[in-house]
VOGU-3710 file (C-alpha; in Angstrom, 3 decimals, decimal comma):
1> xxxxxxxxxx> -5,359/178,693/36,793  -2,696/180,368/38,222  0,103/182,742/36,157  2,699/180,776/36,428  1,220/177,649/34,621  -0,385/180,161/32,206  2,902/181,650/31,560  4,382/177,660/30,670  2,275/176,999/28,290  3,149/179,882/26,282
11> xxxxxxxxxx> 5,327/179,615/22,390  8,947/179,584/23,076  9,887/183,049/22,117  7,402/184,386/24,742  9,031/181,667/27,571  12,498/183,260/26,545  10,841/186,692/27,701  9,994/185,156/30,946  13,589/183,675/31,114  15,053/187,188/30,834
21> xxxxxxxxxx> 13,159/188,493/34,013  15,218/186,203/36,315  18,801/186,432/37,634  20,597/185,361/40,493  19,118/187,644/42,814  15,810/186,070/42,495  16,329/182,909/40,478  13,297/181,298/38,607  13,724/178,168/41,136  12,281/180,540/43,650
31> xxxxxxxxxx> 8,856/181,219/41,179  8,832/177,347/40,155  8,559/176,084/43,401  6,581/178,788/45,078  4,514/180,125/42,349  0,481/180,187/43,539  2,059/181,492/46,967  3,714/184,194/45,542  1,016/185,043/43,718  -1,337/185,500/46,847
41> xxxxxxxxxx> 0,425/188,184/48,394  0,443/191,735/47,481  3,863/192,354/46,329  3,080/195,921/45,062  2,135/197,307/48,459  5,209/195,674/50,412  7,342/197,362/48,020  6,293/200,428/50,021  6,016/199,547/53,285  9,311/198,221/54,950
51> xxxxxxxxxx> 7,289/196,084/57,830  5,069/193,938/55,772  8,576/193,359/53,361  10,273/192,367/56,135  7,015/189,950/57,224  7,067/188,650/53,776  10,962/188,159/53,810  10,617/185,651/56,516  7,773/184,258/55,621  9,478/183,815/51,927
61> xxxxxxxxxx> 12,389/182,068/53,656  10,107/179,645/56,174  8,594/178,680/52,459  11,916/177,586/51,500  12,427/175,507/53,915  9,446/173,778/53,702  10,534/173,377/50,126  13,803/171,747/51,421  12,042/169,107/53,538  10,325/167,890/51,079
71> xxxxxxxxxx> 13,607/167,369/49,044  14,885/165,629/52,011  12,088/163,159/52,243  12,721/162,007/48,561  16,089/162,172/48,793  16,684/164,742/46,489  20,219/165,347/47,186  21,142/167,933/43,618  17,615/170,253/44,657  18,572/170,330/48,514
81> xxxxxxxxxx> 21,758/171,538/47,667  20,088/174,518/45,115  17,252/175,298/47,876  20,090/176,118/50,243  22,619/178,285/47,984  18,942/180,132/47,099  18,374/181,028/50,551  21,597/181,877/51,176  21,638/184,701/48,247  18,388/185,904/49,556
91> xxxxxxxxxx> 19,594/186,796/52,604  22,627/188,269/51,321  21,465/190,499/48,646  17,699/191,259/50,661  18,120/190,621/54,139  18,695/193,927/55,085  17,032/195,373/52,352  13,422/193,160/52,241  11,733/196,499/50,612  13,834/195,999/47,399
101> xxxxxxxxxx> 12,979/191,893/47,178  9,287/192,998/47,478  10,106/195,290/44,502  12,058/192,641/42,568  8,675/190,424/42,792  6,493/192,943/42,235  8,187/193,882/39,210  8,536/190,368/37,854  4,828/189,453/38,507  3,893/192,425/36,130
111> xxxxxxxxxx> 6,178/191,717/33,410  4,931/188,280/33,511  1,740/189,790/33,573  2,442/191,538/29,968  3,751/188,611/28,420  0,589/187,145/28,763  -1,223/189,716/27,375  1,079/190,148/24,599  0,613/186,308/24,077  -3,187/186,972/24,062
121> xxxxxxxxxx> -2,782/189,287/21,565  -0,563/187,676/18,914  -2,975/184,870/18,969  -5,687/187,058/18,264  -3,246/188,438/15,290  -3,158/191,454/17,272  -0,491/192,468/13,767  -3,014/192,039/11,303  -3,796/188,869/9,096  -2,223/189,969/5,732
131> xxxxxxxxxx> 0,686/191,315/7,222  1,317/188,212/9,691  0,720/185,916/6,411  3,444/187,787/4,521  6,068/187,519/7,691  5,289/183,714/7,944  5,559/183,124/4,539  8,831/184,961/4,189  10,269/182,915/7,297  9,010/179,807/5,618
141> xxxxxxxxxx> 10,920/181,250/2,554  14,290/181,645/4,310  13,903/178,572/6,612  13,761/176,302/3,677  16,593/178,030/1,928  19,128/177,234/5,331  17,822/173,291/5,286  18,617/173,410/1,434  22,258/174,232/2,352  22,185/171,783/4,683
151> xxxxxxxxxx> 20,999/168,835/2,441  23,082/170,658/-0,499  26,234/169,751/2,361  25,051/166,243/2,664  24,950/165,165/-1,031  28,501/166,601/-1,146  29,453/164,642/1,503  28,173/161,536/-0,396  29,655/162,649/-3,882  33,485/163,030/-1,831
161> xxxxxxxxxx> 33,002/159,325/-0,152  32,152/158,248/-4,064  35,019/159,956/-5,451  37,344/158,772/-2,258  36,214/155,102/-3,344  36,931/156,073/-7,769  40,255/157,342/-6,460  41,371/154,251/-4,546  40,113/151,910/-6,849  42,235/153,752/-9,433
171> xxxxxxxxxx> 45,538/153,442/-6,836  45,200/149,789/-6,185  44,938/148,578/-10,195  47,336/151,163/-10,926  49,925/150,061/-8,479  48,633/146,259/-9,861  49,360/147,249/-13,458  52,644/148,304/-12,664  53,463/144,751/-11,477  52,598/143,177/-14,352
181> xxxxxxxxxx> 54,408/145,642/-16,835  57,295/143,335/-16,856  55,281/140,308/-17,967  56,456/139,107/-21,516  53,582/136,388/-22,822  51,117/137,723/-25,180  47,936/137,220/-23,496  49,711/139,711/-20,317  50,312/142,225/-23,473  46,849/142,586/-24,206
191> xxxxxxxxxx> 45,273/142,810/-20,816  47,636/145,072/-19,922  46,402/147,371/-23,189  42,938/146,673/-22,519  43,772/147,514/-18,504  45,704/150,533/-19,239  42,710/152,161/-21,582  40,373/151,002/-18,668  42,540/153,203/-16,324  42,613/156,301/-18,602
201> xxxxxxxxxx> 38,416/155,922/-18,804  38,970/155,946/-14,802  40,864/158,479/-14,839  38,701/161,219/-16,929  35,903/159,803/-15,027  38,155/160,875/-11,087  38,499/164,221/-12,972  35,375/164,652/-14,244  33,843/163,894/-11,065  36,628/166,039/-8,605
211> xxxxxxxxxx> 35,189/168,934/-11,310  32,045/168,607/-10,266  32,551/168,291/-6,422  34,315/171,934/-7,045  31,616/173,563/-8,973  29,224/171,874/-6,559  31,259/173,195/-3,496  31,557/176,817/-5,220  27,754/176,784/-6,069  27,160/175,921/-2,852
221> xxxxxxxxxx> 29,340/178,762/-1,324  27,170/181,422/-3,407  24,309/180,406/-2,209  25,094/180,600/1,568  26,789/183,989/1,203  23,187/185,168/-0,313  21,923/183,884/2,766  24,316/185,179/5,296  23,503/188,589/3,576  19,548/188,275/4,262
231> xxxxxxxxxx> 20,509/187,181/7,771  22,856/189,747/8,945  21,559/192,694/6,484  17,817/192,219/7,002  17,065/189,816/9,599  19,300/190,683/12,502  19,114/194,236/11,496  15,512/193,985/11,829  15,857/192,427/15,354  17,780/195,051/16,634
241> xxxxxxxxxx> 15,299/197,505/15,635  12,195/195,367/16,684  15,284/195,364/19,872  15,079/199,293/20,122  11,165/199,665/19,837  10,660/197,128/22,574  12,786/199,120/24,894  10,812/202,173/24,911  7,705/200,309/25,678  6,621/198,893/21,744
251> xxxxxxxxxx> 5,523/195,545/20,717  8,476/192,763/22,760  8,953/190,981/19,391  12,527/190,452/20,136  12,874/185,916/20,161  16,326/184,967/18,961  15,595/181,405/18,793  14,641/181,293/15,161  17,749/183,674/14,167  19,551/181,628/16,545
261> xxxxxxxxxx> 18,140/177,933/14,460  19,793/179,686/10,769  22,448/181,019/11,991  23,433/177,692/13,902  22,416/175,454/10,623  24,661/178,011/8,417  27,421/177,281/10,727  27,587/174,161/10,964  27,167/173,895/6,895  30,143/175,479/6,658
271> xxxxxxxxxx> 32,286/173,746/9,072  31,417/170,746/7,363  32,153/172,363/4,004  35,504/173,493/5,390  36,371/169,148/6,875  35,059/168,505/3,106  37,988/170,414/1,947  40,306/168,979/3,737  39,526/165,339/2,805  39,648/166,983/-0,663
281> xxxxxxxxxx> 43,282/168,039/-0,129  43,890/164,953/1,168  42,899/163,363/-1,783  44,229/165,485/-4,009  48,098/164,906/-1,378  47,529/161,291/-2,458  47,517/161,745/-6,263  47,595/164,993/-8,553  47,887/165,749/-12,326  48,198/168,865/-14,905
291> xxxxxxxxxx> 44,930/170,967/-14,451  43,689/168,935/-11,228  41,203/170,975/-10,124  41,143/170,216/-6,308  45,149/172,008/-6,910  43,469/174,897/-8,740  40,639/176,115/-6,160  41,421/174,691/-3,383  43,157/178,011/-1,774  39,965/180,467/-3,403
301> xxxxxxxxxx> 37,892/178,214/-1,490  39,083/177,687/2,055  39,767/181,496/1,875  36,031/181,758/1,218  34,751/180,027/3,596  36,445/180,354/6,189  35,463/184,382/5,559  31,590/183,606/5,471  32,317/181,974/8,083  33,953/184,536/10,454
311> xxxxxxxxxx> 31,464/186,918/8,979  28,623/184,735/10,596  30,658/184,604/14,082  30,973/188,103/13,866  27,401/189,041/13,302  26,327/186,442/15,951  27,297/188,106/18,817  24,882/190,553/20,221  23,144/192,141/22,888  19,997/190,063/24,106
321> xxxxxxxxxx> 19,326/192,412/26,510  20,615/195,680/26,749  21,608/197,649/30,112  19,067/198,224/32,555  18,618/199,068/36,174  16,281/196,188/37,983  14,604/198,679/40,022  13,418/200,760/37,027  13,267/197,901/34,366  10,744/199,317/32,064
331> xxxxxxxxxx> 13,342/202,285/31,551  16,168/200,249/29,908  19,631/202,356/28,795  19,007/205,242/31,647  21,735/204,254/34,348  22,361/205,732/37,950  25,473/205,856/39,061  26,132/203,676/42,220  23,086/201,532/41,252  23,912/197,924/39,991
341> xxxxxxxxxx> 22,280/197,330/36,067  22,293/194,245/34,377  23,293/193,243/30,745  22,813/190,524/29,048  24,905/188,916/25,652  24,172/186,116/23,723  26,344/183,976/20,812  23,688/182,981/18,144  25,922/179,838/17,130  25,391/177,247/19,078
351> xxxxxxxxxx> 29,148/175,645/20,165  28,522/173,603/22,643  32,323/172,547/22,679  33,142/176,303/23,242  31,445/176,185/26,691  33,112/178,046/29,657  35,734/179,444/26,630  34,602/182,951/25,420  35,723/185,212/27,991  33,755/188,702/27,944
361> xxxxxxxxxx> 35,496/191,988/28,659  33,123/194,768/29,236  34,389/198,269/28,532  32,639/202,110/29,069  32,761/204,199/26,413  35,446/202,741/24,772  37,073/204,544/21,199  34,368/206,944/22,027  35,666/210,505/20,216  33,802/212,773/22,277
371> xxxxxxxxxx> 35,543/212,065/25,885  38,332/213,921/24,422  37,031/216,556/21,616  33,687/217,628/23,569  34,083/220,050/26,631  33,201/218,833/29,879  31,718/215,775/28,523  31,939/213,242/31,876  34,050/210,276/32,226  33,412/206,770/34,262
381> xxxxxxxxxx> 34,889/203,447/35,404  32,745/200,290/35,493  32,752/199,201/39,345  32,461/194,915/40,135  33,428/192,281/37,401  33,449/193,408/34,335  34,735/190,218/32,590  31,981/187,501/32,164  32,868/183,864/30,439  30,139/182,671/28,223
391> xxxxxxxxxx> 28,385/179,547/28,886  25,678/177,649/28,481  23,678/177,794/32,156  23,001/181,215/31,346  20,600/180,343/28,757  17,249/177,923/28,621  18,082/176,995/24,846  21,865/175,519/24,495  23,282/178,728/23,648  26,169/180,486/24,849
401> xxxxxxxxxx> 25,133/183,142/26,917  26,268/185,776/29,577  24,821/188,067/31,599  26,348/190,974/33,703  24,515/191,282/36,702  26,396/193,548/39,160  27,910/196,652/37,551  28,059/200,110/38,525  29,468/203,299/37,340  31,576/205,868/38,888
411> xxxxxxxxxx> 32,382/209,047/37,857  35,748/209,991/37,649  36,763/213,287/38,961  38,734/215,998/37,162  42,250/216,363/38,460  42,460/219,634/37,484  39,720/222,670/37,779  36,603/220,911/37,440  34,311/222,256/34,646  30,465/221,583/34,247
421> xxxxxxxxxx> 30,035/223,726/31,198  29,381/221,731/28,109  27,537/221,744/24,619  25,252/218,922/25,885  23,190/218,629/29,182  23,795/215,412/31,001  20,324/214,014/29,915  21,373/214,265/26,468  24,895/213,378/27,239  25,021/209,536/25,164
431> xxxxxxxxxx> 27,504/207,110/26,479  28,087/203,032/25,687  28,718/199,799/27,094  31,286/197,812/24,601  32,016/193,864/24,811  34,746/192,063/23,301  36,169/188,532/23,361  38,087/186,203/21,461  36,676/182,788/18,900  39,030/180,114/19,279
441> xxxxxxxxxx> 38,106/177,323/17,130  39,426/174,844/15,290  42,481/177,126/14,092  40,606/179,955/13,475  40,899/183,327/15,837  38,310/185,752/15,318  37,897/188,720/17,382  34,150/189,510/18,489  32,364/193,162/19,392  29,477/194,504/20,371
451> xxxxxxxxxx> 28,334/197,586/21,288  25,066/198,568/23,329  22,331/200,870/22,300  23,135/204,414/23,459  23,150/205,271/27,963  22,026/207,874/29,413  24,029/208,269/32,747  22,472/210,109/35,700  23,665/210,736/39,318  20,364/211,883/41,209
461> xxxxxxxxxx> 16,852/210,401/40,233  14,975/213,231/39,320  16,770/213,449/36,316  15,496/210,097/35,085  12,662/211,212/33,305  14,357/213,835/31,175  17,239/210,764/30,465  13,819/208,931/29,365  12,974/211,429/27,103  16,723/211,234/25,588
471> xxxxxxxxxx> 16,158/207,523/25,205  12,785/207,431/23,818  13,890/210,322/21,004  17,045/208,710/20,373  15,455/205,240/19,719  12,242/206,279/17,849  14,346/208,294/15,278  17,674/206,349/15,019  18,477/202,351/14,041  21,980/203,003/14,397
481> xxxxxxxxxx> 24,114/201,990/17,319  26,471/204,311/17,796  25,425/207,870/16,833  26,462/209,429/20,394  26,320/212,707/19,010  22,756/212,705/18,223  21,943/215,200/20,567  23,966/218,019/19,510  21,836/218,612/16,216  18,931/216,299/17,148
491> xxxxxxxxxx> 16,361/215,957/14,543  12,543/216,371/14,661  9,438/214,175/14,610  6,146/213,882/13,068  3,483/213,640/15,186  2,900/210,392/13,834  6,131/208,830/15,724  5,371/211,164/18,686  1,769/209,944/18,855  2,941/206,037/18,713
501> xxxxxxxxxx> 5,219/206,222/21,197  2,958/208,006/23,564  0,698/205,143/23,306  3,509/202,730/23,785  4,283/204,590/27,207  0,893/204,661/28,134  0,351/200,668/27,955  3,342/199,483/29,262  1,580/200,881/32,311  -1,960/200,660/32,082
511> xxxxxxxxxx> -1,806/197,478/29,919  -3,979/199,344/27,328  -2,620/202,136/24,517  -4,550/204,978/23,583  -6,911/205,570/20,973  -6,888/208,527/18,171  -9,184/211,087/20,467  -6,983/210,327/23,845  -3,993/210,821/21,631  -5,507/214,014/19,885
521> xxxxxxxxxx> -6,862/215,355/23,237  -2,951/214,420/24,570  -1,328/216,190/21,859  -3,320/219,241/21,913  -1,970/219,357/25,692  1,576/219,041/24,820  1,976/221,008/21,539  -1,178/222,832/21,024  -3,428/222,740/18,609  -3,575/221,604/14,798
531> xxxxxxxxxx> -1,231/218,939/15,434  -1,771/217,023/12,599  0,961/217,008/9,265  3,752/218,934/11,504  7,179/218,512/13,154  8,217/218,649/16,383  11,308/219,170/17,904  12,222/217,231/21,348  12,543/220,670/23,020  9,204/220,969/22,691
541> xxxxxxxxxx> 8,002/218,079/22,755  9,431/217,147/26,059  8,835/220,749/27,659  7,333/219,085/30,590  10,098/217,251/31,776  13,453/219,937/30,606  14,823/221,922/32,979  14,365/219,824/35,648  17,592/217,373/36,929  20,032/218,384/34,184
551> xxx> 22,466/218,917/37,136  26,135/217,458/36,516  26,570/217,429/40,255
//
């Protein structure tokens, strides 16, 4: 059975990790259609040897075209056309560089590799029973609170198409009564009594019932906001961690699809709440009395919802996949300069009708303090587009998606006398990638920004694995986002956090962590003995790897 048909058959939020290792430059069309052949050939070793690249290059190409033919033959016209623009990119981005395609490949083929062993291992609760029970159960919790909103919308709904038909059943035999006012006979006297106290009883019963559409609607209201709470104070702050420890090598529990589901269900609860409000004013534009409650909390609620609304928005918008080079992808947030990195953001509310709208502006280091307050601290411009529009092609779910594929940074240069001399080497030196854009929907504006996980910037390679070291400390001590300043008091670690991490590093290449000797044997290397119940500063901790590449040249 080959990988590739393994890899399909995996849960979604494993299929979304597979989505992530494709881009342009080798699109998942190419793995699709050529997916046992790829597999055949050893990748690994043509990423060192420029002949056999090249050999596989071609041969990669003459593939394609046998692809094509066979598109031809069933008159495929749509998958003729996207076999051509593929081999078109290929040669542009890897015909004079075959070495880096074999790379690309090689690369992908492992990842995929470690999603299937990750799969193995959540089947096999790789977590733990008890503790997978009590996440399952808790999702079950908060899944069936969001569809309770959602049905909680729905009755609602019903109760305003009720009152709607009260109300203009009231209008007509009003309007009717008023035409027969003028009648003088008897008998017309007394219906028109008996009519008139059958219109007041109509009348407490449109109240009574506009009342409790209100209190429904503000009950309703308190119980999403309890929600939106749990999903942008716990759950997506939760992600972002689960984000951080995947980065530096942990566990890649990072699926947004079920954050995605809530938040889209929550969305969409309230912009019905928020049409539901408007019919209500409607209503209330068509007739009003003294204490008509639609007049009294009308304004208290649009102004609510449309804030737990914007709130959601807000919180939606995040980083799927943070910075990262694709020729060193399993060392995310360390970036060279000249080399292209990738980035990838994501809109957790599904919009369809905002498709091709959000337009992304990506910005370095922007309303970052320290370019002006710390000495020497280094300055760049983002080279290639940095303005992406969100859309829907960039994503295998519906969602609105975008993904920056070709960015570099430059340093800029000092105009005056240049100065290398700071508090900070430039390993330890933390920069950021912000994104903005604007919501635009249904008269609502709502500004949206996101900042990435702390960057390491380097100019030469050999000072990638001290910017490593700055990543994995910042990361395994620090949830926040945008503590750049870390490094100049940066705390210690137990050898607990040390000794998890190690493993981490350890089987994101070997496939396999270590166990407590290798890791005692491994500590007693690195800090000496008795390493057990004691603190560690990074200095010291990362002795191996300071003092080499801290260059700012």
């Amino acid at each position: 059975m080959s990988q590739w048909y393994q890899l399909q058959q995996l849960d979604s939020k494993f299929l979304e990790q597979v989505d992530q290792l494709y881009d342009d430059n080798f699109p998942m069309e190419i793995r699709q259609y050529l997916g046992q052949w790829l597999e055949t050939k050893d990748w690994e070793h043509a990423a060192t040897n420029d002949s056999m690249a090249t050999v596989l290059f071609h041969e990669l190409l003459m593939q394609l075209d046998d692809q094509y033919s066979r598109f031809s033959l069933e008159n495929n016209f749509l998958l003729q056309h996207n076999i051509r623009k593929i081999k078109r990119n290929l040669q542009v981005f890897f015909q004079e560089e075959p070495i880096l395609m074999a790379l690309t490949i090689s690369n992908c083929l492992k990842e995929e590799k470690k999603i299937l062993e990750n799969a193995l291992k959540a089947e096999q609760n790789h977590i733990g029973p008890v503790q997978n029970a009590v996440i399952q159960d808790k999702q079950k919790q908060l899944d069936q609170k969001v569809k309770n909103i959602k049905s909680n919308v729905q009755e609602i709904e019903q109760e305003i198409k009720s009152l709607e038909d009260l109300q203009d059943e009231f209008d007509f035999r009003s309007k009717t009564l008023q035409s027969r006012e003028h009648e003088v006979n008897g008998l017309a006297q007394t219906e028109i009594k008996q009519e008139k106290l059958h219109l007041h009883n109509m009348m407490l019963k449109l109240d009574s019932k506009r009342k409790d559409v209100i209190n429904k609607t503000a009950s309703l209201l308190n119980e999403t906001e309890q929600i939106e709470n749990i999903l942008i104070s716990e759950e997506l702050v939760e992600w972002k961690r689960r984000q951080q420890i995947a980065c530096i090598g942990g566990p890649p529990n990072t699926c947004l699809d079920q954050l995605q589901q809530w938040f889209t269900l929550l969305a969409e609860s309230l912009q019905q709440v928020r049409q539901q409000l408007k019919k209500l004013e409607e209503l209330e534009q068509k007739y009003s009395y003294d204490g008509d409650p639609i007049t009294q909390n009308k304004q208290f609620l649009e102004e609510r919802n449309n804030h737990l609304f914007c709130n959601l928005i807000k919180s939606s918008f995040v980083v799927e996949r943070q910075p990262c080079m694709p020729t060193h992808p399993q060392r995310p947030m360390v970036l060279k300069t000249g080399v292209q990195f990738t980035v990838k953001l994501r809109l957790l509310v599904r919009l369809p009708e905002l498709n091709y709208q959000l337009r992304v502006k990506a910005s370095f280091d922007k309303d970052v303090t320290e370019k002006c307050s710390v000495k020497g601290f280094r300055k760049f411009n983002i080279l290639g587009t940095n303005t992406k529009v969100m859309n829907m092609e960039e994503s295998t779910n519906g969602s609105l998606a975008a993904e920056f594929r070709h960015l570099q940074l430059k340093e800029q240069k000092n105009t005056g006398s240049r100065t290398t001399e700071g508090p900070l080497i430039v390993t330890e030196e933390l920069h950021s990638i912000s994104f903005e854009t604007q919501f635009c929907h249904q008269n609502l504006i709502i500004d949206l920004e996101i900042t990435s996980l702390p960057l390491v910037v380097i100019s030469n390679v050999s000072q990638l694995p001290n910017g490593w070291a700055s990543i994995l400390w910042y990361n395994m001590l620090v949830s926040e986002a945008k503590t750049l300043a870390f490094f100049s008091n940066p705390p210690a670690a137990t050898w607990s956090q040390l000794s998890e991490v190690l493993s981490w590093q350890f089987s994101s290449v070997t496939k396999r962590g270590l166990n407590a000797e290798q890791l005692g044997m491994l500590g007693e290397k690195l800090l000496g003995r008795k390493i057990n119940n004691r603190i560690y500063s990074k200095g010291k901790a990362c002795r191996p790897t300071l003092g080499r590449g801290n260059s700012k040249s």
